[in-house]
NUDRENTOR-942537 format. One line per field, with one value per residue: residue number from 0; x, y negated, z negated of N, C-alpha, C in turn. Coordinates in nm, 2 decimals, always signed. Example, Ala and Ser with C-alpha at 12.3 -4.5 7.8 and 13.67 -1.06 7.14 Angstrom:
palum <- 0/1 $
nx <- +1.32/+1.28 $
ny <- +0.57/+0.22 $
nz <- -0.78/-0.71 $
cax <- +1.23/+1.37 $
cay <- +0.45/+0.11 $
caz <- -0.78/-0.71 $
cx <- +1.32/+1.29 $
cy <- +0.33/+0.00 $
cz <- -0.78/-0.79 $
END
This chain:
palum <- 0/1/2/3/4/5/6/7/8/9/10/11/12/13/14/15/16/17/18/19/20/21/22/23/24/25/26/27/28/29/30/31/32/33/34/35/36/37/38/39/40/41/42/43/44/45/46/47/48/49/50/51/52/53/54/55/56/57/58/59/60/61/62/63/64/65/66/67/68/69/70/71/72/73/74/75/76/77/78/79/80/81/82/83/84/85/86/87/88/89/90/91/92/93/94/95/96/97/98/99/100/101/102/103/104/105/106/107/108/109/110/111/112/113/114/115/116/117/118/119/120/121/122/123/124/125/126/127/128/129/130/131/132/133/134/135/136/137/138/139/140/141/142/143/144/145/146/147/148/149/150/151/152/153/154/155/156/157/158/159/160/161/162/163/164/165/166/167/168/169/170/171/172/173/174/175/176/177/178/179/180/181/182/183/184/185/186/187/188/189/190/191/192/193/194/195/196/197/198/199/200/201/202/203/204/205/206/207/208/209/210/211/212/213/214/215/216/217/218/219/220/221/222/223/224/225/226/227/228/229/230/231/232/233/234/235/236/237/238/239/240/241/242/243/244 $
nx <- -1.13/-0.94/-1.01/-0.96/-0.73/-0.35/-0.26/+0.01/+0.14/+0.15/+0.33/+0.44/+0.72/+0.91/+1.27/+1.52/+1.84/+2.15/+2.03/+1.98/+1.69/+1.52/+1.25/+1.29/+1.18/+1.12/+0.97/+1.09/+1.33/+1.63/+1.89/+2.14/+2.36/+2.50/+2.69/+2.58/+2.76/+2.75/+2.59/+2.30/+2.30/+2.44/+2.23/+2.03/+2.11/+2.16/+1.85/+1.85/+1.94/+1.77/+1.57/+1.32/+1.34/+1.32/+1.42/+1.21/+1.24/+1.01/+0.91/+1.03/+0.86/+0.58/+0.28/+0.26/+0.25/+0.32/+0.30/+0.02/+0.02/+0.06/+0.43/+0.47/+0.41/+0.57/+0.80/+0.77/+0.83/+1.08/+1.18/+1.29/+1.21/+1.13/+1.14/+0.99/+1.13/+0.97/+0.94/+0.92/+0.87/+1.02/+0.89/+0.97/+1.17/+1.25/+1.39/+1.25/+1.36/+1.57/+1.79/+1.98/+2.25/+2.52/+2.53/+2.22/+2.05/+1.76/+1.50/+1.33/+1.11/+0.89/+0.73/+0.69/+0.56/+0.54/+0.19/+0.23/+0.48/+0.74/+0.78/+0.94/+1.18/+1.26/+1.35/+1.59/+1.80/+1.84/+1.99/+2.19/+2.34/+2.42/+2.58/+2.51/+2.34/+1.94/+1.62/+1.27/+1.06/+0.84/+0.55/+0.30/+0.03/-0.04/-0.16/-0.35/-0.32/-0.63/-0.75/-0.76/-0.60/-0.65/-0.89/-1.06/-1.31/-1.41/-1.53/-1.78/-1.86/-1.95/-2.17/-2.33/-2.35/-2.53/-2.73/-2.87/-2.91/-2.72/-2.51/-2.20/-2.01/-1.73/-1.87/-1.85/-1.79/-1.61/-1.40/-1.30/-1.18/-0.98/-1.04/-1.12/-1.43/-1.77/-2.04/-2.39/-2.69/-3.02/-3.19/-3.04/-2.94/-3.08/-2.97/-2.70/-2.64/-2.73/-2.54/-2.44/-2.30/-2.18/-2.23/-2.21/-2.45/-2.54/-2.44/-2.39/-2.21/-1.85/-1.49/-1.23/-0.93/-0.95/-0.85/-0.79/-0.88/-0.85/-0.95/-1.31/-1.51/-1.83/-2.12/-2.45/-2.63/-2.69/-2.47/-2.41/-2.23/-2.22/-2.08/-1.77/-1.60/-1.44/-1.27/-1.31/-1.31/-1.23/-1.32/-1.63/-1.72/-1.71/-1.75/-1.71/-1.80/-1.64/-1.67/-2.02/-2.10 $
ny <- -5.06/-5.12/-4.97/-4.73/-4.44/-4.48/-4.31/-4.07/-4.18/-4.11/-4.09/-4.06/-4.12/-4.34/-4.40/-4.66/-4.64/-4.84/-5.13/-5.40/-5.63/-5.96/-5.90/-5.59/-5.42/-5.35/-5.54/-5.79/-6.01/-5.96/-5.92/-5.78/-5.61/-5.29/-4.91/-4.59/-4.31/-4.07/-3.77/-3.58/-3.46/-3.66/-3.84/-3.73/-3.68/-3.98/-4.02/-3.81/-3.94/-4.17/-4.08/-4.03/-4.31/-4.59/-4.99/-5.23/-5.49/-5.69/-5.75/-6.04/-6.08/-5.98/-5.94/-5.96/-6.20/-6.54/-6.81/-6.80/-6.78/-6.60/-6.40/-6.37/-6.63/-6.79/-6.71/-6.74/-6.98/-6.98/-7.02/-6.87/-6.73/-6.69/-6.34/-6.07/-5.79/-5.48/-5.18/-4.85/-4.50/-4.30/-3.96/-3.79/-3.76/-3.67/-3.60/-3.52/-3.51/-3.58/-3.81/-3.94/-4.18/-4.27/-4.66/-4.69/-4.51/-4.30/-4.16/-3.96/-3.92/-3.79/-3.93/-3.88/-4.14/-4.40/-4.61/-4.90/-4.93/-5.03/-4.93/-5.01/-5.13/-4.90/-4.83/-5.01/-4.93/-4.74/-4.82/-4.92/-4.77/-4.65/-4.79/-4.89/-5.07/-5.06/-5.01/-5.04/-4.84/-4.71/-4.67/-4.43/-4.35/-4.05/-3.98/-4.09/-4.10/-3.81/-3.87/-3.80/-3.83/-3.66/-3.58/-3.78/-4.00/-4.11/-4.42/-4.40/-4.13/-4.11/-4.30/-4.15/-3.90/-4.06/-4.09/-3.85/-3.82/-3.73/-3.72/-3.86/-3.98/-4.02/-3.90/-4.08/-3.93/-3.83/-4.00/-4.09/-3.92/-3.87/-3.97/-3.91/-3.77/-3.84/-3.76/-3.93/-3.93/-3.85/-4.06/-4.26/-4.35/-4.60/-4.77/-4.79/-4.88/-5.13/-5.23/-5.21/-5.12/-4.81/-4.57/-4.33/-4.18/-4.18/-4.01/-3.73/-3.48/-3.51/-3.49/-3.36/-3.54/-3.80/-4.11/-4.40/-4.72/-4.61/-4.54/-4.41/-4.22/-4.28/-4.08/-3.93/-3.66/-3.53/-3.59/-3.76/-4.08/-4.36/-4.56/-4.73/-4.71/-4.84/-4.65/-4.74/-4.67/-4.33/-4.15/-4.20/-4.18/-4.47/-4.67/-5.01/-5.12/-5.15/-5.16/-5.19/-4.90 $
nz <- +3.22/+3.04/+2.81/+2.88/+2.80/+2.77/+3.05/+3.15/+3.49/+3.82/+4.12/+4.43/+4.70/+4.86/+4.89/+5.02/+5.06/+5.07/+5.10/+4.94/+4.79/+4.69/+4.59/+4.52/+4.72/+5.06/+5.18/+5.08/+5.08/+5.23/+5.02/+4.94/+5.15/+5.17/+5.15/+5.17/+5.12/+5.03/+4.88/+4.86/+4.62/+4.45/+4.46/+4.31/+4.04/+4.02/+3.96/+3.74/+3.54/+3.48/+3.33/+3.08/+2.79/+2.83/+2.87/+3.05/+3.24/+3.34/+3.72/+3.92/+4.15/+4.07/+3.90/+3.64/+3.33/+3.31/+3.06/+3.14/+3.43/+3.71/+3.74/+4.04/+4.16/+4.06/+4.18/+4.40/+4.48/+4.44/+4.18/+3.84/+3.56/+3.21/+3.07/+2.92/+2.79/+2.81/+2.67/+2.82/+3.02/+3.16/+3.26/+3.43/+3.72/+4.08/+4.33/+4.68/+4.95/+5.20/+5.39/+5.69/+5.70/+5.58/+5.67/+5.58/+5.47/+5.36/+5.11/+4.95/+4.68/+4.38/+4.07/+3.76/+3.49/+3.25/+3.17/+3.29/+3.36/+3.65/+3.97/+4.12/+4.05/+3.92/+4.14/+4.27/+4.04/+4.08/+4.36/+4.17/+4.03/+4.23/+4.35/+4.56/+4.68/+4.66/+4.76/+4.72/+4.99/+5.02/+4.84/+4.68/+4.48/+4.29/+4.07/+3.76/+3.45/+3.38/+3.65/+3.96/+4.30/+4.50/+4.43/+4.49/+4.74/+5.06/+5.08/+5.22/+5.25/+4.96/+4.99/+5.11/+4.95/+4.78/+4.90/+4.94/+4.70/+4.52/+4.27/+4.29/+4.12/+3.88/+3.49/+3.22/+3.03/+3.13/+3.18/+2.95/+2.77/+2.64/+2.39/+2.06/+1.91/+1.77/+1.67/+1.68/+1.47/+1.59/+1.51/+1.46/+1.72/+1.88/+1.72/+1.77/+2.01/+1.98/+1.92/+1.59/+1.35/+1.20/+0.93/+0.72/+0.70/+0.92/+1.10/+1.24/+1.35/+1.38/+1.55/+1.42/+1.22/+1.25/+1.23/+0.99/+1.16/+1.42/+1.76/+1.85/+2.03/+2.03/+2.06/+2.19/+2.11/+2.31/+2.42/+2.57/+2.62/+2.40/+2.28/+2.20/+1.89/+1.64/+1.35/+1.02/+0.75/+0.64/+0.43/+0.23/+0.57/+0.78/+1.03/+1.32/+1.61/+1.87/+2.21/+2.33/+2.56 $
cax <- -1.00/-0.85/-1.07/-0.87/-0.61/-0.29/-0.21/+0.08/+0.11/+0.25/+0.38/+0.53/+0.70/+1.03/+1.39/+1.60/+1.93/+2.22/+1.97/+1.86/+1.59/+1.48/+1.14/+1.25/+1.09/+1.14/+0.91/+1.13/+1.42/+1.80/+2.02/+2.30/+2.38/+2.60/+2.63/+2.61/+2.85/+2.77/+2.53/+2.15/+2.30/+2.47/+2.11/+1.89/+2.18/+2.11/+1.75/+1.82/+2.01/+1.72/+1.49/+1.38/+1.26/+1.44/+1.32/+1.22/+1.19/+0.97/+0.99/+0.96/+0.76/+0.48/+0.16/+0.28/+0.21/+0.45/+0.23/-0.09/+0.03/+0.14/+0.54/+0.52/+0.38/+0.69/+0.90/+0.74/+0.88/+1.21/+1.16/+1.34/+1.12/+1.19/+1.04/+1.00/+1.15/+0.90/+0.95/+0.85/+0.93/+0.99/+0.88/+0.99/+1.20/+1.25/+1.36/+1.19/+1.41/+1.68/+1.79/+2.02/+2.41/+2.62/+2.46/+2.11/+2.01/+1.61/+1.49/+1.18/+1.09/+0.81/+0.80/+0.60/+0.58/+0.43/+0.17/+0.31/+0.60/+0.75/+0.88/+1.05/+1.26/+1.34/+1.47/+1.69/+1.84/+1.92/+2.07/+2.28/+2.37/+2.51/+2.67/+2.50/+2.17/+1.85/+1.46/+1.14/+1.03/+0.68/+0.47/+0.14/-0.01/-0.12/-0.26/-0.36/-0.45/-0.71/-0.75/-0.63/-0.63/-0.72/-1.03/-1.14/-1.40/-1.43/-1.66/-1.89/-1.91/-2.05/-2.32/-2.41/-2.44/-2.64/-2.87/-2.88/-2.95/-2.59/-2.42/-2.06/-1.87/-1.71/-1.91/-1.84/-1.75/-1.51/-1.31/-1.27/-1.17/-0.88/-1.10/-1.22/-1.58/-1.82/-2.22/-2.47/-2.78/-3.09/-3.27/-2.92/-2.91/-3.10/-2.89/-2.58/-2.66/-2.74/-2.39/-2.45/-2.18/-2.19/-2.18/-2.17/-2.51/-2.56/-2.30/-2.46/-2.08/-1.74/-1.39/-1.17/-0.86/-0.99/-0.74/-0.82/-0.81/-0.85/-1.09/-1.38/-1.60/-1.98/-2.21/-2.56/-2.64/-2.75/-2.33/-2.38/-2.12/-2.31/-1.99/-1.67/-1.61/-1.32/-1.27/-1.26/-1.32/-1.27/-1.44/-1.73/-1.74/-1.75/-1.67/-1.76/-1.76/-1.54/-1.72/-2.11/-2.15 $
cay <- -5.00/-5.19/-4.85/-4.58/-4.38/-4.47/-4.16/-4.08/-4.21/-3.98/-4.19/-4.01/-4.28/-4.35/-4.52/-4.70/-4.66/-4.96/-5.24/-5.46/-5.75/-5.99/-5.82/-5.47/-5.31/-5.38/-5.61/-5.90/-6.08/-5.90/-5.98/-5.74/-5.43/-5.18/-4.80/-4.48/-4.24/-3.96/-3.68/-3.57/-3.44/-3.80/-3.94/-3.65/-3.70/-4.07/-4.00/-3.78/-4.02/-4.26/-3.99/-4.06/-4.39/-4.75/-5.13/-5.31/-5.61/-5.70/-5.81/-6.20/-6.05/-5.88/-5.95/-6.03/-6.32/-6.64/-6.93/-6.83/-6.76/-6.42/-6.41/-6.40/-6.76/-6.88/-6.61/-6.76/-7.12/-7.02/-6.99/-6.75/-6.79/-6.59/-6.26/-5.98/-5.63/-5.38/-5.01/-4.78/-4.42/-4.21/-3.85/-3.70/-3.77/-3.58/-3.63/-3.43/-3.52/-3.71/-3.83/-4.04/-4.12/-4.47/-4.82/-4.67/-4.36/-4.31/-4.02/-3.96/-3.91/-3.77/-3.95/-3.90/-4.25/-4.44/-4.69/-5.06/-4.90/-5.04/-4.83/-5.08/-5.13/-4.76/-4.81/-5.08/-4.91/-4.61/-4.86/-5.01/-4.64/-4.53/-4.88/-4.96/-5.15/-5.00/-5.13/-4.93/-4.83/-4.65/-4.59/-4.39/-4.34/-3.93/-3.95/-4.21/-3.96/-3.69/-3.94/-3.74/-3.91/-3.54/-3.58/-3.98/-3.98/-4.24/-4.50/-4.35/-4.03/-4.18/-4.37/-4.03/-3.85/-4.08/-4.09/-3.73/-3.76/-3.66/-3.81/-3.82/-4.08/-3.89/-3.98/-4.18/-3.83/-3.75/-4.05/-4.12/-3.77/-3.87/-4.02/-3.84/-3.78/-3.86/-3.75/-3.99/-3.86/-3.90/-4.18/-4.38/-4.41/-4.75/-4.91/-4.77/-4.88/-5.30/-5.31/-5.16/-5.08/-4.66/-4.47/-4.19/-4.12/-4.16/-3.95/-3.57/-3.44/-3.58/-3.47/-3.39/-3.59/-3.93/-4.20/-4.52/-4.79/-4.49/-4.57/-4.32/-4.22/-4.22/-3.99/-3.86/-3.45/-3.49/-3.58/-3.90/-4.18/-4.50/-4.67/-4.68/-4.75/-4.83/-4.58/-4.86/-4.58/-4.18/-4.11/-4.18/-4.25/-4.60/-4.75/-5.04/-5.13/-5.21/-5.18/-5.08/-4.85 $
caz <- +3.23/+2.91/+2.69/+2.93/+2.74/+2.87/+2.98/+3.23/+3.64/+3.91/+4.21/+4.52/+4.78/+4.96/+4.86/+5.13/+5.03/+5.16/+5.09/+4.80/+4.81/+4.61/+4.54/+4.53/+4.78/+5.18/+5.24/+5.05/+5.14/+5.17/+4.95/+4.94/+5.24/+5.15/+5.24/+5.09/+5.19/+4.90/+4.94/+4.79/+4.52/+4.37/+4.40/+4.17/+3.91/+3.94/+3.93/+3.65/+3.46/+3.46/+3.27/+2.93/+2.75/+2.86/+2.85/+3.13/+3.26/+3.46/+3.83/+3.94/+4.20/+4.00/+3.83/+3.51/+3.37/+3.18/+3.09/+3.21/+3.57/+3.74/+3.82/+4.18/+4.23/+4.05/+4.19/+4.59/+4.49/+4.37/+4.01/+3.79/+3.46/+3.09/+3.06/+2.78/+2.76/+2.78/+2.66/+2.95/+3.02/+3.29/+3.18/+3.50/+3.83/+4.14/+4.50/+4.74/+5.06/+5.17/+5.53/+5.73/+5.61/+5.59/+5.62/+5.57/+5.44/+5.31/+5.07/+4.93/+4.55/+4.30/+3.94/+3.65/+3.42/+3.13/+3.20/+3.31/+3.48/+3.79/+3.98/+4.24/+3.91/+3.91/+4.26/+4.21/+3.97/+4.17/+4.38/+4.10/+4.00/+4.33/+4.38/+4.75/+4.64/+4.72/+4.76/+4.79/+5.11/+5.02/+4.71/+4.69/+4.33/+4.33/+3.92/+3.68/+3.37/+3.49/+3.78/+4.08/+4.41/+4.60/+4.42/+4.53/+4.86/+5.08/+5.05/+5.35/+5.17/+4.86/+4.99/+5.19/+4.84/+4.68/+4.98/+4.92/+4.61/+4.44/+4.16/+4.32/+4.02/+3.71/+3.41/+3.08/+2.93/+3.18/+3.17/+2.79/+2.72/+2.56/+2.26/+1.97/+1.89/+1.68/+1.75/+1.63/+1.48/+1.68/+1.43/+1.50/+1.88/+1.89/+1.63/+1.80/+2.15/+1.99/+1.89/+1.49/+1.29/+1.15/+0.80/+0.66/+0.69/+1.05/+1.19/+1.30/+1.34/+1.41/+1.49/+1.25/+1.22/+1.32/+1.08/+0.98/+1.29/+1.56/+1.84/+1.87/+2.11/+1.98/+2.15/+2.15/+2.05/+2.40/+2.51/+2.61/+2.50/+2.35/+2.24/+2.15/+1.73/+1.53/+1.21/+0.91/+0.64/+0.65/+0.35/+0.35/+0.74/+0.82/+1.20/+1.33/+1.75/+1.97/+2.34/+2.34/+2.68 $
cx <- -0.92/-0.89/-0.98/-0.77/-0.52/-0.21/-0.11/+0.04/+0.23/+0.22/+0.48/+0.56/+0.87/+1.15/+1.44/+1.75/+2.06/+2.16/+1.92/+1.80/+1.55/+1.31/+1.18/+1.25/+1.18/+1.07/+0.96/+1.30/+1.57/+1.86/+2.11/+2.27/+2.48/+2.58/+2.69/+2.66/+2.79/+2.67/+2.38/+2.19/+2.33/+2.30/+2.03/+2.03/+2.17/+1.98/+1.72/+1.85/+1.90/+1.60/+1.47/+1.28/+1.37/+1.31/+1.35/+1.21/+1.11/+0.97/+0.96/+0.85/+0.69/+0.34/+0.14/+0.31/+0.30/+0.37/+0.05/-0.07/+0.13/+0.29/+0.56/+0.48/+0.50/+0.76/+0.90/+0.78/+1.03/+1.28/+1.20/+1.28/+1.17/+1.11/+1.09/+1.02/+1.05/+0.95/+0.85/+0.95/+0.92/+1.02/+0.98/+1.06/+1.27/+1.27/+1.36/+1.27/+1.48/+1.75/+1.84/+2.21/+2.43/+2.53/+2.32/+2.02/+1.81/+1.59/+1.37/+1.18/+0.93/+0.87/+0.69/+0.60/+0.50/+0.34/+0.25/+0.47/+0.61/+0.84/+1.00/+1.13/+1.34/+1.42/+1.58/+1.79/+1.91/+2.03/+2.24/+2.36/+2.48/+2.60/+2.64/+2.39/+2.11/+1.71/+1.36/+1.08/+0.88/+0.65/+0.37/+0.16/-0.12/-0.20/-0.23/-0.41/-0.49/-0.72/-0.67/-0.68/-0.64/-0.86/-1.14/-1.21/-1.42/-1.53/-1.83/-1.94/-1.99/-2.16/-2.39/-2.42/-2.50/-2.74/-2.93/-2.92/-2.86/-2.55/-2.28/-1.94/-1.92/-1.80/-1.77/-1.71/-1.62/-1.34/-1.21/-1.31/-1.07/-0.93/-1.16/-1.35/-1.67/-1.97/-2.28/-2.63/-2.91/-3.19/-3.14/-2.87/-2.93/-2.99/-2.74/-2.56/-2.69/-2.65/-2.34/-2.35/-2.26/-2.14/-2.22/-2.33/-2.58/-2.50/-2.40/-2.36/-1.99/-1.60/-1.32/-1.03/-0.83/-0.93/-0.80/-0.80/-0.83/-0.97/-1.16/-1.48/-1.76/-2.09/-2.35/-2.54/-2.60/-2.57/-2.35/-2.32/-2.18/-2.26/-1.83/-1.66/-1.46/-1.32/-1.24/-1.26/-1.35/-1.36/-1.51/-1.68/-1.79/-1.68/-1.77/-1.77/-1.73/-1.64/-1.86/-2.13/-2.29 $
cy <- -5.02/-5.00/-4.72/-4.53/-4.43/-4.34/-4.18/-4.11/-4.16/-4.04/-4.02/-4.14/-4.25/-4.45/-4.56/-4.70/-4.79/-5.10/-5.28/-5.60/-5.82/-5.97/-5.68/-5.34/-5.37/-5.50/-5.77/-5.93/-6.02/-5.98/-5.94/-5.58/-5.38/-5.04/-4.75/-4.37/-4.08/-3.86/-3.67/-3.56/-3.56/-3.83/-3.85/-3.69/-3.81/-4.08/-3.94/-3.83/-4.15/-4.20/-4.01/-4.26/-4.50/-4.92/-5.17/-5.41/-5.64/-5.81/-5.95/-6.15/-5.95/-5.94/-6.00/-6.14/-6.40/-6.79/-6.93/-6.76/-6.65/-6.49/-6.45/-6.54/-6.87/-6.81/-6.75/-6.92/-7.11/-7.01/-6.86/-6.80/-6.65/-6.48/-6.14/-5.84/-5.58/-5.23/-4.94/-4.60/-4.33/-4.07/-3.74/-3.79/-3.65/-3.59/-3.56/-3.39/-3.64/-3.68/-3.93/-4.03/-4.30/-4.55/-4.78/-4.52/-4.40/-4.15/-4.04/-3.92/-3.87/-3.85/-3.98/-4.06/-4.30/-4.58/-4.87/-5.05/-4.94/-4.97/-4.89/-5.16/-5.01/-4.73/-4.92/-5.02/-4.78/-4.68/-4.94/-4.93/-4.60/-4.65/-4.93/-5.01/-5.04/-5.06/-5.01/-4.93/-4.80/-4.62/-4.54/-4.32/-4.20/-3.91/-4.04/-4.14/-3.89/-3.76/-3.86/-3.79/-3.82/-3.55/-3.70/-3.91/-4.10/-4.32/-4.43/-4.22/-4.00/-4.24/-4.25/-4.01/-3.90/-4.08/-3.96/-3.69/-3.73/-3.79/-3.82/-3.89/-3.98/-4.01/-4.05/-4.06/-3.82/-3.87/-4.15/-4.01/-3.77/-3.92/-3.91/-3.84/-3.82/-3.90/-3.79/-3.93/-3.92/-4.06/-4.30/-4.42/-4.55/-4.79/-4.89/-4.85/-5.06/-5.31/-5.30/-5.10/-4.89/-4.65/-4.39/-4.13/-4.10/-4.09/-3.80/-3.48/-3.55/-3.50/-3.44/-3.45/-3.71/-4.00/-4.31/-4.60/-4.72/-4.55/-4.42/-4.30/-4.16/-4.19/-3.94/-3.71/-3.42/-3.51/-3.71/-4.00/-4.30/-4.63/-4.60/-4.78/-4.76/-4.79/-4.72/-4.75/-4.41/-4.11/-4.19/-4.26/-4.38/-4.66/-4.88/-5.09/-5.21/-5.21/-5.09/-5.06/-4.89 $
cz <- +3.10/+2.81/+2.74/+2.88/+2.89/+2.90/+3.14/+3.39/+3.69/+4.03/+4.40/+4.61/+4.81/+4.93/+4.96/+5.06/+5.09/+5.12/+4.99/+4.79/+4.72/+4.54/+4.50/+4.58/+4.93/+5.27/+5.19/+5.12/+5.10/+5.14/+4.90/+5.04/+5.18/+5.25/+5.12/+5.16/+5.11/+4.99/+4.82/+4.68/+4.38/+4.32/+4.32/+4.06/+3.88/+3.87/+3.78/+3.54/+3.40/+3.35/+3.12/+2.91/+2.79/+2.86/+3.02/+3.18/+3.37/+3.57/+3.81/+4.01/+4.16/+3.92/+3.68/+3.48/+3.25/+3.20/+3.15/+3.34/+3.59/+3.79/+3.95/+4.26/+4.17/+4.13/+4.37/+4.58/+4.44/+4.25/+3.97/+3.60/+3.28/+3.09/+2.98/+2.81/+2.75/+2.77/+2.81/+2.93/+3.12/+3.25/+3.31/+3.66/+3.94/+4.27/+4.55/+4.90/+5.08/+5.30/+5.58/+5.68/+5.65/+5.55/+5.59/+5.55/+5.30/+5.19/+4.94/+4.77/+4.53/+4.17/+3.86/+3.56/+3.32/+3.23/+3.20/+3.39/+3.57/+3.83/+4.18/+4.16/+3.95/+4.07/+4.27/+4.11/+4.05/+4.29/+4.32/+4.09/+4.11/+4.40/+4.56/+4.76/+4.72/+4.72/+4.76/+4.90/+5.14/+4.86/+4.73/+4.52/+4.39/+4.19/+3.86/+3.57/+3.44/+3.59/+3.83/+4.25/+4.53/+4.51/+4.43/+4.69/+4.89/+5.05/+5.13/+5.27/+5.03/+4.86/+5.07/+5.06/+4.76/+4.77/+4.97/+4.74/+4.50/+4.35/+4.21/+4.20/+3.90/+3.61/+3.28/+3.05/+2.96/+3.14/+3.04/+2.71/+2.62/+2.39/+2.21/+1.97/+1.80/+1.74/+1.64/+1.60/+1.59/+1.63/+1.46/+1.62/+1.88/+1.87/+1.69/+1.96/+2.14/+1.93/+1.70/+1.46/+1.24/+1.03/+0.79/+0.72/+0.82/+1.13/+1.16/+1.26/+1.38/+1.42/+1.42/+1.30/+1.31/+1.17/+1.10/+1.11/+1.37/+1.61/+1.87/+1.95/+2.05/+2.05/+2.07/+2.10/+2.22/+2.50/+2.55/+2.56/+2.53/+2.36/+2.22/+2.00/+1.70/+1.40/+1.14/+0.78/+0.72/+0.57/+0.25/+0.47/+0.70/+0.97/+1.26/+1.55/+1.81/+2.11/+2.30/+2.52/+2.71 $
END
């Protein structure tokens, strides 16, 4: 996962308006009611106000880690611990519906984002916005990059197409598309596949506008990806690797 372009994540999922928690979301502990009196239209103008690049911080309760250890095991004793601004960006927001009135009104969202984004951050914030705290109610993750979650199959369906015979998982190719190329001749497979650095004279084709430092994806004639390389020289070609496939 670390090799995956980060490429944008598209979330659909549900705000609670009136309520805000110390996690976030609904499932942590109230710590301020209010009510929203306003109408759909306040909350897309807060939504739309959030659009664009901002720092965040991230939650107590989360994954992220201070010292070795994820947030939420200090967060579950009490602990309020230091933690570092991250850049993030939310390319796109959008609420889809919106329901209820006063001490508790709910309303449902789409929202494009950069990787590392929380987006039980981005609801809090719409509660800050509209002045009546808020938490998340639902998330579901619809794209991770080309990842699209109408095209995942359950587990049962997978072990049926390989009994059948089928390949049903995306390849190599598909999912480090975002990497340039660079096809290795056929006398340089081996040495590419025990972990061998590349020059000039092993390279078949390549990309054009691959820069120093760029990670590249090294492939057979035949399409298949070997490795991934780090350009060290453009001309002559030199790379040496980062992960052998």
């Amino acid at each position: 996962a670390a090799y995956i372009p980060g490429d944008p994540k598209v979330y659909e999922g549900s705000i609670c308006l009136g309520v805000s928690t110390d996690s976030m979301d609904m499932e942590g502990k109230v710590v301020f009611s209010g009510r929203f009196d306003g109408g759909p239209e306040e909350v897309k103008a807060a939504m739309l106000s959030l659009q664009g690049e901002m720092e965040q911080l991230p939650p107590m309760y989360s994954a992220a880690k201070y010292r070795g250890k994820p947030l939420y095991s200090y967060a579950r004793r009490g602990e309020v611990v230091p933690r570092r601004a991250r850049k993030v960006s939310v390319y796109r927001a959008d609420m889809t519906s919106f329901r209820g009135d006063g001490s508790r009104v709910e309303c449902d969202f789409l929202i494009s984002c950069s990787p590392g984004f929380y987006v039980r951050d981005f609801a809090a914030r719409i509660g800050e916005l509209l002045g009546c705290g808020a938490a998340l109610s639902r998330l579901r993750r619809l794209s991770s990059g080309p990842f699209l979650v109408h095209d995942a199959l359950p587990l049962h369906e997978v072990a049926e197409r390989y009994a059948r015979g089928e390949t049903p998982v995306l390849g190599l190719d598909f999912a480090l598309q975002g990497y340039k190329r660079v096809t290795v001749k056929e006398e340089g497979i081996v040495a590419v596949r025990n972990g061998a650095a590349m020059g000039e004279n092993a390279v078949l084709e390549r990309d054009e506008g691959v820069g120093i430092g760029e990670t590249v994806a090294v492939m057979t004639p035949g399409r298949e990806i070997l490795a991934l390389h780090q350009e060290v020289e453009v001309s002559p070609y030199s790379s040496r690797p980062r992960r052998v496939l």
